[in-house]
C-alpha positions, 0 to 999 in steps of 0.5 A: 318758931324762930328756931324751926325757920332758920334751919328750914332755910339753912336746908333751902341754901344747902339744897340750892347749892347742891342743885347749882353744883348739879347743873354746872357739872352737866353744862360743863359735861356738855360743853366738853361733849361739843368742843373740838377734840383735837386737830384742826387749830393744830394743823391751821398752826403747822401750815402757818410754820410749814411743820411737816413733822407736827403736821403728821401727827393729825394725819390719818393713815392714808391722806389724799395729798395734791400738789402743783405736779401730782396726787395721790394717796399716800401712808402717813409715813410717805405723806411726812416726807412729802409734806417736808419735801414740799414746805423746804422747796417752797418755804412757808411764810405764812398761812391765812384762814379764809374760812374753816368750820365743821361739816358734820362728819368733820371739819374743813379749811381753806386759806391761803399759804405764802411761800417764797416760792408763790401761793397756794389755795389750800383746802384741809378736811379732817374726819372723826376717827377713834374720836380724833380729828385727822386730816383725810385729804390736803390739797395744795393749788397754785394761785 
């Protein structure tokens, strides 16, 4: 009897862990599926630097740009050289998030850049694209 009872329970542990295994693997699934794909903690770390080139990289095809003088609408390569114009005449210090989060279709910042030049309110939005966050639209406004 003794004998029949402690490979019963042997069954009952090994069964016990294959079921906690299971569920880890779907809790870890699911973390994964709700986890930012990539982007805005990126660019939030491009602006604090003023890294254009970095920058570019999250940037959609064509981005809505703003700036103090002009905006418009630019390709990916036009919006590099606009960001790099802009960050070496105005020299970035820093950026401070004062809010960000997800829309739903996207996620979005606001916060302020510190350049030697002044400050700027500073508004990102980012869209899902290919399953890829990129940044849709960038605007820069004088405080």
């Amino acid at each position: 009897m003794w004998h029949h009872f402690s490979h019963r329970r042997a069954g009952n542990t090994i069964h016990m862990k294959r079921t906690a295994s299971f569920f880890l693997s779907l809790l870890a699934i699911g973390l994964l599926a709700f986890a930012p794909v990539s982007g805005l903690e990126d660019v939030i770390s491009s602006l604090k630097t003023g890294n254009a080139t970095e920058l570019a990289k999250y940037v959609d095809d064509n981005i809505e740009i703003t700036l103090p003088q002009k905006s418009d609408t630019y390709s990916r390569a036009q919006a590099l050289i606009i960001l790099q114009d802009f960050f070496a005449a105005n020299a970035v210090k820093s950026f401070e998030v004062k809010h960000k989060g997800d829309n739903g279709s996207g996620q979005f910042c606001i916060g302020t850049l510190y350049t030697k030049a002044g400050s700027y309110r500073t508004t990102v939005f980012m869209s899902n694209r290919n399953g890829k966050q990129l940044v849709r639209l960038i605007q820069f406004q004088p405080l």
